[in-house]
N, C-alpha and C positions, 0 to 999 in steps of 0.2 A: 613109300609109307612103311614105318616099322610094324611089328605087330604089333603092341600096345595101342598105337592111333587106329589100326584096324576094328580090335576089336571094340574102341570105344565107338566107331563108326556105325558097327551092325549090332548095338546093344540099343536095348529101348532107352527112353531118352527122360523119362519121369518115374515119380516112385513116388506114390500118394500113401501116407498111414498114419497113426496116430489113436486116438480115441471113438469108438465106434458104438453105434448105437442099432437098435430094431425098433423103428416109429410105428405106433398103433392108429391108422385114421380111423376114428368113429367117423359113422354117418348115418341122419334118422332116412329112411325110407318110407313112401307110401307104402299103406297094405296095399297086399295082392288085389282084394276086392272092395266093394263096399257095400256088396249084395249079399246081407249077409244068411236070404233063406235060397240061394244056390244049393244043389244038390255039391256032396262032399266038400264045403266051405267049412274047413275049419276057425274056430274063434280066434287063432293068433292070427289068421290069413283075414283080417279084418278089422285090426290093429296097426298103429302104424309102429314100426321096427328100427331096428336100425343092422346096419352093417360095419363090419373090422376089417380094415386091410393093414397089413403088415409089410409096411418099405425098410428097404436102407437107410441107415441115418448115418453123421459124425463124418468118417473118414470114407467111408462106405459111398455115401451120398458124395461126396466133393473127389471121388474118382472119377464118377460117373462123369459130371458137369468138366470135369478134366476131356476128358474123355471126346467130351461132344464141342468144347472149345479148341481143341488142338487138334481134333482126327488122327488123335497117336492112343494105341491099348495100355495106357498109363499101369505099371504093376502094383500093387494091393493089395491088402489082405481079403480072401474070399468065403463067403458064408455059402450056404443052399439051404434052400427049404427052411426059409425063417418064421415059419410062422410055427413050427415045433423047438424053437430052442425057447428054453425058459429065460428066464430074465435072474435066476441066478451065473448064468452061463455068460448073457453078455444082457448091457443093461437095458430095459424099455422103456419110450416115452411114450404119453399118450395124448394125444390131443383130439377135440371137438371138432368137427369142420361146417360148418355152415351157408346158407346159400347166399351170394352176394352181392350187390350189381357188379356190372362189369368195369362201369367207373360211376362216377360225379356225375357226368352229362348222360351217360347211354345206361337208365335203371332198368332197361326193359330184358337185354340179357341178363343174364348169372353164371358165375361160377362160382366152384366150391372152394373157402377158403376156412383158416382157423379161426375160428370164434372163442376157444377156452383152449387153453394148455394146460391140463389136467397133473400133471408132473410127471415123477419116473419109479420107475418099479428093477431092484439090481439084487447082487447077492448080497446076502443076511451078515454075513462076517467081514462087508464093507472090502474085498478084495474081489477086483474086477478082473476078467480072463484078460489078457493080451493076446493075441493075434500077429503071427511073421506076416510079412512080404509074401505073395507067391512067386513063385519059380523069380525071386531076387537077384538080383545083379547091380554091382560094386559099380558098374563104368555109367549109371546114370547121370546124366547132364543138370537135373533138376531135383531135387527132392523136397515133398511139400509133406509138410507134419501138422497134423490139426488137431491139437492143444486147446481140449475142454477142460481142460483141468479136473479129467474122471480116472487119472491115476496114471494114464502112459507115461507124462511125462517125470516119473520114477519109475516105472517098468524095467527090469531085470536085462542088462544089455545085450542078450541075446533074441530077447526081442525088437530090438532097434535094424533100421535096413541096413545090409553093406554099405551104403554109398557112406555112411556115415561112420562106420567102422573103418574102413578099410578103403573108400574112395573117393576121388577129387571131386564133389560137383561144382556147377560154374555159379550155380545159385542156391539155396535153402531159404523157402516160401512158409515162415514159421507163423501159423494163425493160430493166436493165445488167445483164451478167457484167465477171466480170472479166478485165483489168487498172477498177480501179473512178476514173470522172472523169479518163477521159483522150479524145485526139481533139478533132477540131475538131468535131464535131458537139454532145459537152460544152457546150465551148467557146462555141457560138450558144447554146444552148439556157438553160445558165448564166447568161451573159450578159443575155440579151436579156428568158427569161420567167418569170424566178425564183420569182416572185409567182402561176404559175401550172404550176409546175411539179408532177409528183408523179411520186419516183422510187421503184421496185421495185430492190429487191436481194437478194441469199439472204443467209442469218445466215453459209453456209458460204464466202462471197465474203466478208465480211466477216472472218469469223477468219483467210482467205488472208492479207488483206489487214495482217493482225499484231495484228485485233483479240483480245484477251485473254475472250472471252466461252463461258461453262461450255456444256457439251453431255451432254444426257441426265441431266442430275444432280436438278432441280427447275424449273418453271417461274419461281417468283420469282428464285430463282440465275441463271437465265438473264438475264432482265429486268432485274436490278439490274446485273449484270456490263455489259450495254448501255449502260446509263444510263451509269453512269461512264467508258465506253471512249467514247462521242460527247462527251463535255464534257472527256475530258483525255488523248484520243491524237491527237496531232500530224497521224497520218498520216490520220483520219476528219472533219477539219476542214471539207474540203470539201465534205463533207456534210453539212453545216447550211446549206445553200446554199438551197434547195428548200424549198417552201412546207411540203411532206408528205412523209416517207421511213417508208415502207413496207418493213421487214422480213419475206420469209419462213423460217418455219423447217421448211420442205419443205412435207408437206398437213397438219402439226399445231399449228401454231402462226401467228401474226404479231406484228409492234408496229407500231402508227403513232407515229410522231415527228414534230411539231409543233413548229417555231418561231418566235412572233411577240410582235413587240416586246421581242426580248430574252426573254422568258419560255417558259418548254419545257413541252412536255404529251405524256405520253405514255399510249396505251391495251395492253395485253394481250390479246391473242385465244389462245382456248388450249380445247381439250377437253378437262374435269376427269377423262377416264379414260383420257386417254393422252399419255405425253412423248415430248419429243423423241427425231424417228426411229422412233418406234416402232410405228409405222400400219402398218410393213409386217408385223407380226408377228401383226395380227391379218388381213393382206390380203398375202399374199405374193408374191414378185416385184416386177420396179421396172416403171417405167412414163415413155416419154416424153410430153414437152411437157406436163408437169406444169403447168410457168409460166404457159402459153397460157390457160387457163380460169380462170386467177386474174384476170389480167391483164385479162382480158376482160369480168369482174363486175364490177372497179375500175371500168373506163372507163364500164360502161354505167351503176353507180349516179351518176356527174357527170354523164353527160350526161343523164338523169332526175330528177336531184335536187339536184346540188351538190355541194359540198364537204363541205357539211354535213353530207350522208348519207353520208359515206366509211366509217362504220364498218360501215355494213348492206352496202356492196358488198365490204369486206375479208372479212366474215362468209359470204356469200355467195362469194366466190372459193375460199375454203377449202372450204366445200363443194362446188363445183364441182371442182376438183383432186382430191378424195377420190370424189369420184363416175365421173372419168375413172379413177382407181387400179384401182377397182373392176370397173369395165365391162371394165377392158381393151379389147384389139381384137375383142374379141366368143366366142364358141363354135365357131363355123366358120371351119378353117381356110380353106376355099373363100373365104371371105367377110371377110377380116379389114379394119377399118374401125373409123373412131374414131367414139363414137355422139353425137355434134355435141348434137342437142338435148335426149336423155336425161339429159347432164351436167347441166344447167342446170332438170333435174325435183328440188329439193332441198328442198322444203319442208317435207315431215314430218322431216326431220332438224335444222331449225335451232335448237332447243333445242341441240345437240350443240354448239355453241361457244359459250364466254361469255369476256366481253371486260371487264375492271377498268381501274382507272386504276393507273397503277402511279406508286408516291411517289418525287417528287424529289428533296426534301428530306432530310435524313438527323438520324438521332436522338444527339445529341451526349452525351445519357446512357446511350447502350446500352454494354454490352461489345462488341457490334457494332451500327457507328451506321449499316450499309445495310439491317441486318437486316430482311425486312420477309414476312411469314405472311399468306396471304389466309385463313386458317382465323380469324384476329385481326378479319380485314378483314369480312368477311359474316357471321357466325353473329350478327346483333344481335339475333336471338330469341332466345339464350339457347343455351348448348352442351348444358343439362340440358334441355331439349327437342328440341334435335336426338337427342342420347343415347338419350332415349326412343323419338321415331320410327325411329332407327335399327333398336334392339333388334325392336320390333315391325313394321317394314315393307321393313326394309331399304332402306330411303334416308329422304331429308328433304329437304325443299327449300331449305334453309340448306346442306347440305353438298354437295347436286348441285352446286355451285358450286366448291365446292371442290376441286382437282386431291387426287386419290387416286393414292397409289401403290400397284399390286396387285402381287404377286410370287407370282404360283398362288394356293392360299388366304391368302399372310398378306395381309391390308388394313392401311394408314394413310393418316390425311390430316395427321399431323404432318410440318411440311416438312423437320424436322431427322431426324426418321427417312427418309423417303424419301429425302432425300439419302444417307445414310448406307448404306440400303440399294442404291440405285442407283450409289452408284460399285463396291459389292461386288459386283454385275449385272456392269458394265462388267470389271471389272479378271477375274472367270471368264469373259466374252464370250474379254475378248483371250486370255486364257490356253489356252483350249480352242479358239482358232483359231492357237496358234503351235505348230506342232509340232515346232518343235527347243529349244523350252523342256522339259526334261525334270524339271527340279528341282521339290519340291511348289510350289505357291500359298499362302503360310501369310498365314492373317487371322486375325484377334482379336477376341471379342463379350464384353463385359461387360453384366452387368445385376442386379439384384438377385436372389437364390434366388426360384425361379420364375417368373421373367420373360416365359419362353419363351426362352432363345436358342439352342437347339439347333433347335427348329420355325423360326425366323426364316433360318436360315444353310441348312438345307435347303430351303425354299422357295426363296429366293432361288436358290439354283443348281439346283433343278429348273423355273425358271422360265425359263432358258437353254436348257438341251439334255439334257432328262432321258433320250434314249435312250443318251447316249454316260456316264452315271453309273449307279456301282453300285445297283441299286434300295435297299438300307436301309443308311444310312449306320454306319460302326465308332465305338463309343464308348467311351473307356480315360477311369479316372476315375484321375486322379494321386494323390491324396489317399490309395488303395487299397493305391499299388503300395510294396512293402519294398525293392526293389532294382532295380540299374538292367538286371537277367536280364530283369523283367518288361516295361520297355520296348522293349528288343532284339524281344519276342518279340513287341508288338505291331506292332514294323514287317517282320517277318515275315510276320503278316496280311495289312497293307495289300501287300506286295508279291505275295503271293500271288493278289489280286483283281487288281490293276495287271496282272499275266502273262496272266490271262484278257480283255484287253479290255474291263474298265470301269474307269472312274475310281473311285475309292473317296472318298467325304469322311470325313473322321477328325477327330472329336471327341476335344480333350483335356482334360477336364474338370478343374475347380480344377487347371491349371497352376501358379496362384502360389501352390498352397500350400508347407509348407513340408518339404525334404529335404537332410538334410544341413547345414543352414541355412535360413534365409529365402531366398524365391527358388532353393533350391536345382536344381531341373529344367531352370531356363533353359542351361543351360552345354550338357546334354546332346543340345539339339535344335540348336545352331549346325552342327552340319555336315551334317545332314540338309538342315535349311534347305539351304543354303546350294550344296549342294554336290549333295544330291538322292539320299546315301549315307548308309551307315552301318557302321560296322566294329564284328564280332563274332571275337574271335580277332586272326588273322592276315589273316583274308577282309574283303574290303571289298563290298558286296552294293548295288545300286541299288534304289532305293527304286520309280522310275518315278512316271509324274504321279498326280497326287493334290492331293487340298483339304485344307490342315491346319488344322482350327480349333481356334484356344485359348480355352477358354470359363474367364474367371474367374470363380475362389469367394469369394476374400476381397477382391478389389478389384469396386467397380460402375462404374466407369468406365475410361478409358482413363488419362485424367489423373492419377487415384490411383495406377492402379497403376506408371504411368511416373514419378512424385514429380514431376510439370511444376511444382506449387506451389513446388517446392524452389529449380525452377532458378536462379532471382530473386536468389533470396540466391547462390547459388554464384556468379554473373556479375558482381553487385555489390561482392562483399566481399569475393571470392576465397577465401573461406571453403565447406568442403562440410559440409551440415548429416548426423549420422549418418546418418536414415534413406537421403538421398539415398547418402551412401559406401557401406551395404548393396546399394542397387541398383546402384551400379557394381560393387562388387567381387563380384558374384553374376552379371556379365556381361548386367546390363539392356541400356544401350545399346545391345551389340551383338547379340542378341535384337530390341530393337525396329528396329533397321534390317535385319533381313532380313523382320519382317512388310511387306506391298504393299497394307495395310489394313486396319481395326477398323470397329466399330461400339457402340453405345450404344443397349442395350436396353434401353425406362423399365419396362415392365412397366404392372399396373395400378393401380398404388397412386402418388400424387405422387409425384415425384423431388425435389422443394424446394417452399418453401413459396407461391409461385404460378405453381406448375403445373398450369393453368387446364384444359388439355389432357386429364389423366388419364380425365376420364367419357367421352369418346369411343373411347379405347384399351382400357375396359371396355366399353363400348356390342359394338366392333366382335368382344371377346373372347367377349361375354355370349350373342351371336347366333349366332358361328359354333361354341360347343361346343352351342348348343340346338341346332342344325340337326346337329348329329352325332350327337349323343344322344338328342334329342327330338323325332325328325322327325314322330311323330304329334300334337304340338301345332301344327304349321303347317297353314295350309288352304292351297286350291289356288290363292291369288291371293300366295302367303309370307309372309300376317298371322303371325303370333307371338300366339300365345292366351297372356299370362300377366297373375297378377294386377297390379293396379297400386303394391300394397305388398309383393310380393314383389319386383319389377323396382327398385322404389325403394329397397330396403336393398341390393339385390345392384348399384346403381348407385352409391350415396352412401356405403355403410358407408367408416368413415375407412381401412382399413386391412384388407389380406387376411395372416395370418402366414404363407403361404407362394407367396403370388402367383398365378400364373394355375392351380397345382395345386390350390389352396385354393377355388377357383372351380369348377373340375370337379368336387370333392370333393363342396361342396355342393349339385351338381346328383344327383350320383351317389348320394348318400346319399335324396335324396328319393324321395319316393313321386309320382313321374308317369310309371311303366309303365301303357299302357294308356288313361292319360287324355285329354281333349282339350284339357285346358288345365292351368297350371301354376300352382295355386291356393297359398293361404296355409296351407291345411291337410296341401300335400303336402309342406311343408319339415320338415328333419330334427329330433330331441329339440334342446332347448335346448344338452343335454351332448353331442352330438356335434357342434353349430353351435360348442362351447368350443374344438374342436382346430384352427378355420379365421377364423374373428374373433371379435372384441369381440359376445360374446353379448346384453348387454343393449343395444346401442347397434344394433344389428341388427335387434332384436325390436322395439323402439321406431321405427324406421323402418319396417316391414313394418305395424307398426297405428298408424302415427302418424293417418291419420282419426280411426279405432276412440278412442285414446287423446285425442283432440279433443272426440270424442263425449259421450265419458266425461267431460268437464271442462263441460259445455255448461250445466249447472244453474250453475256456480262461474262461471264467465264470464259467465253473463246476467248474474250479481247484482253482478259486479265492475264490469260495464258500469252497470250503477244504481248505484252507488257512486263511479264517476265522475263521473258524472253531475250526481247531489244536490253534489258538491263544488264542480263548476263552476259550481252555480245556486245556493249559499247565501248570497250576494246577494241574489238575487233576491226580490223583496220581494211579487211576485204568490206566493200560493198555489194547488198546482194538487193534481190526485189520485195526480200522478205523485212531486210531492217531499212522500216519506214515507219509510220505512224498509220494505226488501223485504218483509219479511212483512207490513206493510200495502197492499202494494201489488195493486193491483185484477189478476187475472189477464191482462186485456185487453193491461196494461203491463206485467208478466212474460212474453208474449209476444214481444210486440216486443224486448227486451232478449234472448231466446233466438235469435228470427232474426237480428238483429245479431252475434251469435257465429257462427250459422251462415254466414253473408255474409261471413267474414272471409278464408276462404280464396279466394274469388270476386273478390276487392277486390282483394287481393295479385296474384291473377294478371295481372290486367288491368293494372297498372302494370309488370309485368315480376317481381314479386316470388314468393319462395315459402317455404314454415317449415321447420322441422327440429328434431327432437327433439335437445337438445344429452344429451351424458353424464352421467351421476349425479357431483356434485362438480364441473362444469363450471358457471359463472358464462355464461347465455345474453346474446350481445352484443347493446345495443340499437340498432338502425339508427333513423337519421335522416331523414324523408320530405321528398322534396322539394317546391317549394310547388305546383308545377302534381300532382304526383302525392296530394297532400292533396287539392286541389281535383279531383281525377277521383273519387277514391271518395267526396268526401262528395256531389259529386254524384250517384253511384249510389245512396248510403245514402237521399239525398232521393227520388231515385224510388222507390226499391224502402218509404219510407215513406209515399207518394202513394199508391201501389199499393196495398198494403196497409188505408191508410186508406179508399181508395173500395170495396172488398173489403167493408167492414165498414156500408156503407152511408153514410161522411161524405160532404160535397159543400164545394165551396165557399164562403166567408163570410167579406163584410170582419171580422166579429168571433167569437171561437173561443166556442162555445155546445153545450155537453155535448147538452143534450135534444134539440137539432134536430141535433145531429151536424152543423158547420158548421166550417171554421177558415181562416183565410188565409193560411195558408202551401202550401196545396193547390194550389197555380201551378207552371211552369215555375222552374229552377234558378235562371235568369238575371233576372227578376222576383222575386225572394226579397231581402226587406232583407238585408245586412249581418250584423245580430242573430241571422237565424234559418239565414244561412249558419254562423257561427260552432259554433251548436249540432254541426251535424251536422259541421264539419273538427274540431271538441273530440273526438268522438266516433272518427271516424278516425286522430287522430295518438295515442290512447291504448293504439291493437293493437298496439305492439312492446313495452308495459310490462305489460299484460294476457297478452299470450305469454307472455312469460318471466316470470313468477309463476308458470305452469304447465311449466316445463321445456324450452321451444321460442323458437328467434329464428329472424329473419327475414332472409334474404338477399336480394341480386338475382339473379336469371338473367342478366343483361346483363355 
């Protein structure tokens, strides 16, 4: 070993510096007393007070979190005794701290976290001290610079560390605020270690920065928006510069951005039960030096592992960041203190974030060609199996992956609903934090008769701020009302609740039906809308804030009901097609530009014809009326006791006639009061299952085994009918090519397990059957060739098995009396010939199916 490798051996191994702060926590304290005629109690000793502590902040603070992440004495610049340097010396922040619960679920602890960020307090002539390195050294492995943009990064380069002057590090850990790639610190850093560069930035500097990128809406929305704003906004150019950019999107999210040779790779970190921002809502209050313990798992998984492990240390920093949210500054105000190596205890949590690739490329055949669904992405087990785990355990390991959108009790993991929902979240967030909006919030939900969208539009805004909403929302069904006295009277209502201090939400059910004309109603809400009034008489009367929602009846979408198909032609030909001239001269337009937002509720039946999606939006519907209705079929671990062909029709039936009421119906009409589980025999008469679906197509999904069962005489013997056809060639006579009734029991057997084996076969390739409708033509699927060769090779085990079972053995030549044959080997040893038998035998179950009523699908 020369001496250069030496001493870079016994040199520290990090070098943390950059922009440094002295953070001030306020905190109120009880007074000393509350007695206040005690002998020598003074009057401020019976007031309550407050208290100042003075920490480290900036670079300061993210040595430390170094420090306790790596177990190495990272070097720094060093302060003492901060609570005497003024704030023209080096700058102050001050922040509030308040008490907090400890989470969402457990309010009965607290700790202290920030309530108000008060600002900063620095020198008067706008030039901030800099600060060396102490006791510095050039042969650093690591150097991390943390770039607030309070002037280091132009600082005098004598204040910059050796390693960067004068030494090779393997990594530079650059965490920038904004103004973003500016300064001559950039500038070096850019320049010189591009190749080793890895920059931290927030998603929210970035959007500063004119990036066009969605917030709180969906994790993919977000991702994709990225994707596109780095490859074609002018002003983010410069950030392709850098080996690695690292996006945070506070403690809930990240992206790594990759770019080499020209080729881009980007990853997703994200926790599937909470979006963007939203961590504080199950953790409340904010919290500084967030970045610090990100920042800090970055650096130490490089210098552990590489690059190559950047993803375990992004994965890791996020949990460290969420870990400090949590901790707060501790319980005791006495004692308040950032808990350095508690942060960095996170390892029963690490399931809690998972990280996809997210796609580059874009689909040139979509109607939206960024469009891109991690529900598409993972479920490769099949979504009829997630479905199932669902129902019964409430979760899966296919859709833990999946980002869920919760809004109180309603669940999706469809990303077009969660978005949809989530901007209806956002736009009542802002509404009920603007108080000189006085006018209602009017949105719009369509969805098929019984969808649910009246539960959807409620959850949704009791997922915001259910204490400042009327507890049971107002419901006027249009369709009811004869004149427009009755509407008057229903905004009478609402104003009535609005006087008392709740918000009301007011459903107006089938709006577009019709009065007066088509569309008629719409005229009569513009100035409510609009205006937040209404005139009865002479009197003009305020209506006050309120949630108006329009629930259509005759239209299921947005699109329908605004004639969007229409406009095409009006733009092109200058021509207006009637139905469109109905919805203007019915004062659509101006209707839909005073709504601030809709939604599209699919319900649980497909929306169009691959709508892959629906068994999941049943799954999630099917679990949460059991758990309402049925809570004595759950045990204590939230297993779902129900049978496996009752779950299977109330999962697959094509069609409910009245949608998720149709589903309640059929739980409600059942006999499982009292029971422990929800059997086939407790569902309702045939003729009450008439009023809610397709009876016969229902009943045959509930006994589709049963009804297998029952075919299992008629399928052996179709399987020997196969069979002799495939070998009437064959010019050896055996005991087995005869006609079923002569056939020896021993081989009426085997041809009975072969039927039984059928559903065992399917599964294992991914596949599953399904009783098709009476008059329904069952479609025959195609096997692929490796999926032929998997079940005949089970067929051949499970006929090895069977043979040894029965006392055969081995034998180059097949001999009845000694029970001997040579096909009794391994798969892979088996001529050609005697493979052929058994994939003959396998590709003939999708035509033996469907002779008996049932085709075969995939789960995938």
């Amino acid at each position: 070993m020369n001496k250069k490798q030496s001493n870079k051996k016994n040199s520290p191994k990090i070098v943390v510096t950059g922009d440094v702060t002295i953070d001030w926590l306020e905190v109120s304290i009880p007074p000393i007393t509350t007695h206040k005629n005690e002998k020598n109690i003074l009057n401020w000793q019976i007031i309550k007070g407050t208290k100042q502590y003075a920490k480290l902040g900036g670079s300061f603070l993210l040595a430390e979190f170094v420090k306790a992440a790596s177990e190495l004495d990272a070097l720094s610049p060093k302060l003492i005794d901060i609570e005497k340097i003024p704030p023209h010396e080096i700058i102050h922040s001050q922040v509030k701290l308040g008490k907090f619960p400890l989470s969402k679920e457990n309010s009965k602890e607290t700790v202290y976290r920030v309530s108000t960020f008060k600002g900063y307090s620095g020198p008067e002539n706008n030039e901030p001290s800099f600060l060396k390195v102490d006791k510095d050294d050039p042969g650093a492995q690591i150097l991390i610079l943390d770039d607030a943009g309070n002037g280091f990064r132009d600082a005098p380069e004598e204040f910059w560390p050796l390693v960067l002057t004068k030494g090779k590090p393997d990594f530079i850990v650059y965490k920038m605020s904004n103004p973003l790639t500016e300064g001559k610190l950039w500038e070096k850093v850019s320049r010189e270690f591009a190749d080793k560069l890895i920059l931290i930035i927030t998603a929210d500097d970035l959007r500063r920065s004119g990036a066009k990128i969605s917030r709180k809406v969906s994790w993919e929305s977000t991702a994709k928006d990225y994707i596109w704003q780095m490859a074609c906004n002018p002003n983010l150019l410069s950030l392709n510069i850098c080996s690695n950019l690292i996006v945070r999107f506070g403690v809930d999210g990240a992206i790594i951005y990759r770019r080499r040779e020209g080729d881009v790779e980007a990853d997703l970190f994200y926790d599937p039960e909470i979006g963007e921002d939203n961590f504080s809502e199950y953790y409340p209050g904010k919290m500084l030096g967030i970045g610090a313990p990100f920042t800090a798992a970055v650096a130490t998984s490089l210098l552990k592992k590489g690059s190559n492990q950047l993803q375990e240390g992004v994965r890791n920093g996020l949990l460290a960041s969420r870990k400090l949210w949590k901790l707060g500054f501790g319980k005791d105000y006495n004692n308040l203190e950032y808990q350095y190596d508690e942060v960095f205890n996170t390892k029963p949590e690490k399931n809690s974030i998972i990280n996809v690739q997210i796609p580059i490329s874009f689909n040139a055949d979509s109607a939206d060609p960024y469009y891109w669904c991690i529900l598409d992405d993972i479920t490769d087990i099949g979504l009829e199996k997630a479905a199932f785990n669902y129902v019964i355990y409430g979760k899966d390991s296919s859709l833990n992956r999946v980002p869920l959108g919760q809004f109180r009790y309603l669940k999706t993991y469809s990303r077009a609903e969660i978005e949809s929902l989530s901007n209806i979240k956002n736009l009542i967030q802002e509404y009920l934090s603007s108080p000189d909006i006085t006018r209602p919030l009017s949105i719009a939900v369509f969805g098929p008769p019984g969808a649910g969208k009246s539960f959807a539009v409620t959850e949704v805004a009791k997922s915001v701020a259910p204490e400042k909403l009327a507890k049971d929302p107002l419901e006027f069904n249009l369709s009811q009302f004869n004149s427009t006295q009755e509407l008057l009277n229903s905004f009478h209502r609402i104003r009535d609740i609005a006087l008392k201090g709740k918000m009301p939400i007011v459903f107006f059910d089938e709006f577009d039906c019709d009065f007066e004309g088509k569309l008629g109603w719409l005229k009569y809400f513009l100035y409510p809308m609009n205006d937040g009034l209404f005139r009865q008489g002479e009197a003009v009367h305020p209506i006050g804030k309120s949630i108006f929602v329009f629930a259509g009846g005759t239209c299921k979408t947005f699109a329908e009901f605004s004639r969007e198909e229409n406009k095409t032609q009006e733009n092109e030909s200058g021509s207006v097609t009637s139905d469109r001239q109905r919805f203007i001269d019915a004062k659509g337009p101006d209707f839909v530009s005073r709504l601030r937002g809709y939604i599209n509720i699919k319900g649980p039946d497909p929306m169009y014809k691959n709508d892959k999606h629906y068994i999941i939006r049943r799954a999630i519907i099917i679990r949460f009326l059991l758990q309402k209705n049925a809570k004595h079929i759950f045990d204590s671990n939230k297993k779902c006791h129900i049978d496996a062909g009752v779950l299977r029709a109330l999962l697959k039936v094509p069609q409910y006639k009245h949608g998720v009421r149709s589903i309640q119906a059929i739980m409600e009409m059942s006999m499982i009061a009292g029971r422990k589980s929800y059997e086939q025999a407790a569902l309702p008469s045939l003729e009450q299952l008439k009023l809610n679906v397709d009876t016969e197509t229902f009943s045959r999904l509930v006994t589709r085994d049963v009804l297998l069962g029952g075919f299992r005489e008629e399928l052996a013997k179709a399987i020997h009918e196969k069979y002799l056809n495939n070998n009437k060639d064959n010019k050896e006579k055996t005991k087995a090519m005869v006609p079923w009734v002569e056939l020896p029991e021993e081989y009426k057997e085997t041809n009975r397990r072969q039927a039984d084996d059928i559903p065992g076969k399917l599964k294992v390739i991914g596949c599953d059957f399904t009783p098709v409708p009476s008059g329904e033509k069952p479609t025959l699927i195609k096997f692929k060739k490796e999926e032929i060769e998997t079940m005949a090779k089970m067929e051949h085990e499970q006929w090895v098995k069977q043979k040894f079972l029965q006392g055969w053995t081995y034998g180059e030549k097949k001999n009845n009396n000694k029970k001997t044959h040579p096909d009794l080997i391994e798969w892979d040893r088996l001529s050609s010939i005697a493979k052929k038998k058994d994939e003959h035998a396998v590709q003939a179950i999708p035509e033996l199916l469907a002779s008996k009523g049932f085709e075969i699908y995939r789960l995938k």
